[in-house]
N, C-alpha and C positions, 0 to 999 in steps of 0.2 A: 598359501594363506587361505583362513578356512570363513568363508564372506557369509551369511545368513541368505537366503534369498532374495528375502524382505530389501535389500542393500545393494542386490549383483548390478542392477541396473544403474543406477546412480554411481557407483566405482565405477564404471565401466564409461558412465561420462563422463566424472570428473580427470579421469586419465586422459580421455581424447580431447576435452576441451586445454588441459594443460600441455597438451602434446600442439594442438594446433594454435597455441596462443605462442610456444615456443617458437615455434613454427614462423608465426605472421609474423612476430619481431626479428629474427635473424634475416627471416629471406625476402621479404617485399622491399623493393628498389626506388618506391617512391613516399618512401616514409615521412622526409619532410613535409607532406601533405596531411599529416595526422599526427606528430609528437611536436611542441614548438618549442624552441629557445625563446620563454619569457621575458623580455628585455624590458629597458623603462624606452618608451618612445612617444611620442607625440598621440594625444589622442585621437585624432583624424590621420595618422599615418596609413596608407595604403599598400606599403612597400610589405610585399613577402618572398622576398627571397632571400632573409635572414634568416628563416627558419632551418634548424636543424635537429635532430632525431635526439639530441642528447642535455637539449638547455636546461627544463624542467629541473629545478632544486637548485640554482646557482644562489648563488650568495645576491647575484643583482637583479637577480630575477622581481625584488623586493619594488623596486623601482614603477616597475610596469604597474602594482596594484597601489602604490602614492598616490599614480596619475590617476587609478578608477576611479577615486572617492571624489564623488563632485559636489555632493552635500554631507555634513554631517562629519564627526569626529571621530576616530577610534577611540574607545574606552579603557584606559590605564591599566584596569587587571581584566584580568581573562574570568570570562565569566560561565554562567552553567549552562544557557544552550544559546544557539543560534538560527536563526530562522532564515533561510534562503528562500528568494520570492522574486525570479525570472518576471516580467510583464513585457508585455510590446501594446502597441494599441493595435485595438478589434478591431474588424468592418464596422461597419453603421456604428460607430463611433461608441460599441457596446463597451463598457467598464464597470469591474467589478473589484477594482485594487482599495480604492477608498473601503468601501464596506468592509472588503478581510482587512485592511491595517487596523481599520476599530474595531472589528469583533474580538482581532488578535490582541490589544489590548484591554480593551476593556475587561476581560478573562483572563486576566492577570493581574495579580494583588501589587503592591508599589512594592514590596520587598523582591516580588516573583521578576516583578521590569528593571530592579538593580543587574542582576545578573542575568539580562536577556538581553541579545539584540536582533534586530529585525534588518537586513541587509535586503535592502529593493535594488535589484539590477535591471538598467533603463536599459533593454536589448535589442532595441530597433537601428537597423543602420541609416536611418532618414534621421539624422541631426531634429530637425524642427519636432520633428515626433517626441524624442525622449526629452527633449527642452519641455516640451506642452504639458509630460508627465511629470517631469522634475519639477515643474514650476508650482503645478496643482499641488504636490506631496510637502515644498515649501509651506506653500500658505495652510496647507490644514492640519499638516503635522510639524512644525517649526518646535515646540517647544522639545518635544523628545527628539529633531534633529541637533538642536542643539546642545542637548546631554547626550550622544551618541547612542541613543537609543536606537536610535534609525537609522543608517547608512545608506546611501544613496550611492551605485555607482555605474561604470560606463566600461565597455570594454575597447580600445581601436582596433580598425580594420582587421588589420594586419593579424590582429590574431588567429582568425579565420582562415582555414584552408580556402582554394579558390571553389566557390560553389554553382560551377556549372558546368554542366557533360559528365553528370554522377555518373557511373555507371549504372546497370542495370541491378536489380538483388535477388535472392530468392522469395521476398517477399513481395515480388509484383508489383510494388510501388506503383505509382503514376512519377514521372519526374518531378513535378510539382509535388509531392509529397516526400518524396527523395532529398530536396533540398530543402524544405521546411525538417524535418528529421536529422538530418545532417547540422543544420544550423541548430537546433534543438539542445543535440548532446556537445557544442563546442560552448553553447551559453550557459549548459548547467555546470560542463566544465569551470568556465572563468570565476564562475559563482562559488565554488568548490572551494578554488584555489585561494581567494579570496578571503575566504570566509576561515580558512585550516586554522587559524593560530588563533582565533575573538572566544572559542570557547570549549570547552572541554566536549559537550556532543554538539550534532549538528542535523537539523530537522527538514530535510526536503521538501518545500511546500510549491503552492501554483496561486494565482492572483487572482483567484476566481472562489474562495472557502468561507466556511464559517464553522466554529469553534464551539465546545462548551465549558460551560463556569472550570474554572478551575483546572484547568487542560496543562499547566504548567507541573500540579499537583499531582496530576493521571499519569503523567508521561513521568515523574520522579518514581512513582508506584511500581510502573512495569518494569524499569531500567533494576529496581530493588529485586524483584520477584526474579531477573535471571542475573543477578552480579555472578554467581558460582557456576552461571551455565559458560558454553561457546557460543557466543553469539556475534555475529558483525552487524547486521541489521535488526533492528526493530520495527515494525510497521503500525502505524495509528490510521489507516486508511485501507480497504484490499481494494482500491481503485489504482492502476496503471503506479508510476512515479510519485505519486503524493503522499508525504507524510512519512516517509523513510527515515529514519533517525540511523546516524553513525556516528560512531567515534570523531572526535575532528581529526586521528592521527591515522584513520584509513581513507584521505579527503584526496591526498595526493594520488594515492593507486588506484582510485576508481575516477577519478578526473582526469589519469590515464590514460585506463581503460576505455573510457566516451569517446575520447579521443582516437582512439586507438581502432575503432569501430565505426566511426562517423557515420561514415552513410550506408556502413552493412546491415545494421540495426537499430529499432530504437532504444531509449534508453529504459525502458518497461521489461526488453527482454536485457538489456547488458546487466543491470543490477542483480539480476536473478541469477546469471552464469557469475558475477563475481563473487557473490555470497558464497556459491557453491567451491568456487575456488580459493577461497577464505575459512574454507573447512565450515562452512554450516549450511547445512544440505537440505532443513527444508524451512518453507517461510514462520516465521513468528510472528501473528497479527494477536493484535487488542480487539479484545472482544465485548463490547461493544467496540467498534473504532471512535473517533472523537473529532473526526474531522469530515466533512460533508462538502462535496463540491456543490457548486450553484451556478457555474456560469452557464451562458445556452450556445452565445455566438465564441466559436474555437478562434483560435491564431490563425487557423489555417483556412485559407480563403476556402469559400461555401460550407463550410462548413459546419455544421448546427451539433452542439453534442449535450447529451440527456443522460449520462452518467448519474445513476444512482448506485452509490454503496449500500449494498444489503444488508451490512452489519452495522450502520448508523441506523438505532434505534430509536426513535419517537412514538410517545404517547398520542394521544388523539390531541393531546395540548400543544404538541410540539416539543414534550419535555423528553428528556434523554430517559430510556427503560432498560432495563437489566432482563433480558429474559429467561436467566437462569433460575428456576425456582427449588429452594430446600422445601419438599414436601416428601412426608412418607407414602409412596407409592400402595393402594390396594394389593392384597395378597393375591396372586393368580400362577398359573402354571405358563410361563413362554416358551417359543420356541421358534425354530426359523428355518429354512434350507439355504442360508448363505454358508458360505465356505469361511468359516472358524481361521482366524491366525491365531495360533499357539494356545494362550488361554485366553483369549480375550473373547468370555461365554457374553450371552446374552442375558442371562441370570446374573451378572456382574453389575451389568448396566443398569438393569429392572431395579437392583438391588441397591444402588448407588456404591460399589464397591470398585468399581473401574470400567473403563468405554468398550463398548463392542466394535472390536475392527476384526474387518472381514478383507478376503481378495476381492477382485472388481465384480458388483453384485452383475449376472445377467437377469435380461428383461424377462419379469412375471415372478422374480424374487420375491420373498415375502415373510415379513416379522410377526406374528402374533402374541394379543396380549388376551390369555382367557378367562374373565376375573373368577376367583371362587365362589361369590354371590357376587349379585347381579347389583352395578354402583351407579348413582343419578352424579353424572361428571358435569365440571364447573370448565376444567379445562385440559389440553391437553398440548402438551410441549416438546419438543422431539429436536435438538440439536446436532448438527455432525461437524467433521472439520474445525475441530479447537487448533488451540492456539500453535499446538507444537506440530499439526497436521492439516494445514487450512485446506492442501489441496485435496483430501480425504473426506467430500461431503459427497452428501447423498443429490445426485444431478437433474435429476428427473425420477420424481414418484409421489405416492399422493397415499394421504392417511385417514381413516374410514373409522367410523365409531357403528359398529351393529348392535342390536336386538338379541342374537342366534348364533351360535357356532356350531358345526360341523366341521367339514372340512376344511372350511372359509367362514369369512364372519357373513352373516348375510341382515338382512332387514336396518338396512345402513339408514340412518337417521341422519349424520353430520358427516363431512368429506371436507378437506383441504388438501388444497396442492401444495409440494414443499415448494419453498423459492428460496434458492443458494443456500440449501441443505436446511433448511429449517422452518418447522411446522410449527404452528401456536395459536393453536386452533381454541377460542374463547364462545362456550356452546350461551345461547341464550337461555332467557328464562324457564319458556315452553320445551325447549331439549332440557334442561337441566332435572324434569318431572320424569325423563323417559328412563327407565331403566336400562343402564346398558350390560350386554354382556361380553363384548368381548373388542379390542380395537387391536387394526391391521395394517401394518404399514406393504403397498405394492412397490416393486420398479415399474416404471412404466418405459423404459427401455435400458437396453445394458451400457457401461461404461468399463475402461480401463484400469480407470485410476480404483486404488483402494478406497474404504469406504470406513469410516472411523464416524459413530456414533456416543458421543462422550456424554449424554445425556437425555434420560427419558422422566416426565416427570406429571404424574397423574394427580390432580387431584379432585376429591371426589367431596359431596355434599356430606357432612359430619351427621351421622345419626343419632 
C-alpha cells in the first residue's frame, strides 16, 4: 500500500492503537472493573458485584436511567441537540452552574429550546451535596424542568468501579488525581448513556461556561459546512473535553471507551484516540470557538484553573470578533527557507489562493514579505492551524514590521508575539505614518508538528 508520508505516522498509530485496544478487550481478567451490566437498581445501591463485561445495550438496561431522572421529564420526540453538563459542588462553595444554565438559554431563541435539552448530572456521591444542587436548579429553573427542557439526573453507586488502590499510569498521576480522573470518565460515561436516544447530536459541555448569541445557529452552521465530509467529532471549544459535539448514535462506543480506560487516561486524551479510530484523523475546531470557560476553583481539591481558549475571540467590548480579514494584500515579492509540502507555496497564501503548509519549521526559520513600494500599514493578521489542521500552528514566533530590507527586515518599528499561532497585530496612529518596507515572520524555537498557515492578511492605508 502506497501511504504519502505526510500520513505514515498516523497509519502507523491507528494500526497500534486498534491492535492494543483489541488487545485490552480479549485479554485483561479484570474487566468487570470497567465495562458494566446497566441494570435498573436502587439509587443508593452499593452492591457491585453484578457487574459484568457484557451488559451494556440489553433491553433492561433501560431501567437503570428511569431511576436517574430525579427532576424533570423526557420529551416525547427526539429533538436536535443535547447538552450534557456533569457538576459536583466546589471547594469554598465556588458555583458556576446557575450562570451557564442561563447563558445557555438565554442564547437560545424559543423555537432553538423546542428542540434542545440541557441534561444536569448531580455527580457527587454525598447524597446531601447533589440534594443542595437539585433543590437550587428546582427553584430557579422549574419552569423548563417542567417542559423537560431540563433533565436533572443521578447515577447509583454501584455503577462505579471500585475507586481506590488505582494503580499507578504513565502519566504520573498523584492518586488523588488518579481517582478524581477515573471518576471523571465513568460520570461522562453515565451522562452519555443517558442522554444516546433525547437527540439526534450531542454536545459535551462543563458547568463552569458561557456562550454566544445564537450558538444554537453556529453549531447548525458548522454541522452543514461538513455534512459531505468524515467526521465523528466537532469541537466548539480547543480547550481539553468541552464543547465536543457527536452524533448521539456514537454515544455508546465512546461511553465504552471511558470506561474501558478509566483510570489509564483522561478523557481529553481518550476522545482524540477514538476520533482517530473512527477514521477521523485530525481535530475539527470552530474557529472562532463559541464557548469560553470561566470557572477558577476546579473539582479537583486545590486546585485553581485559568484556562483560557485562544480562539474565543473578544473585542475590547467583550463582543465576539472574526479575525479573519478579506483584504487585497499589497503587491510584494515573498519568500521563506521552510521546507515546502508539495504545493503549498507561500505565494498561495500572500495570494489568497491556498494555505502555506510546511514540515516542522526549525528555530530561526523565517517568512518574509517585501512590499514593492514602501505601504503606511493599518494591520497586520497572520493565522495558522484551521479548522481541518488545528494542531499545525505556528508554536513559538514573533512577527516584525521594518523600515529596510536586506537580508532581514531591519529598522523594526512594531513586533508582536504569536499566541496559539496567531498574530494580529493592530499598528497605531503614529506607526501607521511610518513607512514600511518590508514584514517578517521569525521561529523563535523549532517544533515537530507541521506548520500550516491558512492565512496572511495585510492591510495598508488607501492612497
Amino acid at each position: 500500500m502506497n501511504i504519502q508520508p505526510r500520513y505514515r505516522v498516523m497509519y502507523i498509530f491507528l494500526c497500534t492503537s486498534t491492535l492494543y485496544l483489541i488487545w485490552f478487550v480479549t485479554q485483561r481478567g479484570d474487566m468487570k472493573a470497567h465495562v458494566l451490566d446497566i441494570r435498573g437498581v436502587p439509587l443508593e445501591s452499593t452492591d457491585a458485584q453484578n457487574l459484568t463485561p457484557t451488559g451494556l445495550g440489553r433491553t433492561s438496561d433501560t431501567d437503570m436511567f428511569k431511576h436517574a431522572l430525579v427532576a424533570g421529564k423526557r420529551r416525547p420526540t427526539r429533538g436536535f441537540l443535547t447538552l450534557g453538563i456533569p457538576t459536583v459542588k466546589r471547594p469554598k462553595d465556588a458555583s458556576y452552574l446557575k450562570a451557564t444554565i442561563e447563558d445557555l438559554l438565554r442564547n437560545a431563541n424559543e423555537e432553538e429550546k423546542r428542540e434542545l435539552t440541557l441534561v444536569i448530572f448531580l455527580a457527587d456521591f454525598d447524597k446531601a451535596a447533589r440534594d443542595e444542587i437539585k433543590a437550587d436548579i428546582i427553584n430557579k429553573f422549574n419552569s423548563h424542568i417542567e417542559d423537560g427542557l431540563i433533565q436533572v439526573i443521578e447515577a447509583p453507586r454501584m455503577f462505579y468501579p471500585s475507586l481506590d488502590n488505582l494503580p499507578k499510569t504513565a502519566y504520573k498521576h498523584s492518586p488523588t488525581k488518579v481517582r478524581w480522573i477515573s471518576k471523571q470518565n465513568y460520570d461522562y460515561a453515565f451522562l452519555m448513556l443517558y442522554s444516546k436516544d433525547l437527540s439526534e447530536y450531542y454536545l459535551q459541555l462543563e458547568d463552569d461556561l458561557s456562550t454566544i448569541p445564537n450558538y444554537i445557529t453556529e453549531i447548525r452552521k458548522f454541522i452543514q459546512r461538513y455534512q459531505k465530509s468524515q467526521w465523528t467529532c466537532l469541537e466548539f471549544s480547543a480547550l481539553g473535553f468541552i464543547a465536543k459535539l457527536y452524533r448521539s448514535r456514537d454515544l455508546y462506543k465512546l461511553a465504552k471507551m471511558m470506561m474501558l480506560f478509566f483510570y489509564e487516561q483522561p478523557n481529553d486524551v481518550t476522545y482524540l484516540i477514538f476520533n482517530q479510530l473512527m477514521q477521523q484523523p485530525h481535530r475539527i475546531v470552530r474557529k472562532p470557538t463559541i464557548f469560553k470557560h470561566m470557572g477558577l476553583h476546579s473539582s479537583l481539591p486545590e486546585k485553581l484553573e485559568q484556562r483560557v481558549d485562544p480562539l474565543f475571540l473578544q473585542d475590547n467590548n467583550g463582543n465576539r470578533t472574526n479575525k479573519v480579514k478579506t483584504v487585497l494584500n499589497p503587491p510584494a515579492k515573498v519568500s521563506t527557507n521552510l521546507r515546502i509540502y508539495e504545493d503549498h507555496r507561500l505565494e498561495h497564501c500572500y495570494g489568497k489562493k491556498g494555505p502555506l503548509w510546511t514540515f516542522g519549521p526549525r528555530k530561526g526559520a523565517t517568512i518574509s514579505i517585501v512590499f514593492n513600494q514602501p505601504q503606511r500599514l493599518l494591520s497586520v493578521t497572520v493565522l495558522s492551524g484551521p479548522d481541518d489542521h488545528p494542531d499545525d500552528f505556528l508554536q513559538n514566533a514573533v512577527l516584525r514590521i521594518g523600515q529596510k530590507f536586506s537580508v532581514t527586515c531591519t529598522d523594526i518599528y512594531a513586533v508582536q508575539i504569536f499566541k496559539f499561532g496567531q498574530a494580529d497585530l493592530e499598528l497605531d496612529k503614529e506607526a501607521q505614518d511610518i513607512p514600511a518596507s518590508c514584514i517578517q515572520i521569525q521561529t523563535l524555537a523549532g517544533q515537530n508538528n507541521w506548520l500550516m498557515i491558512s492565512d496572511i492578511s495585510v492591510r495598508a492605508v488607501e492612497s
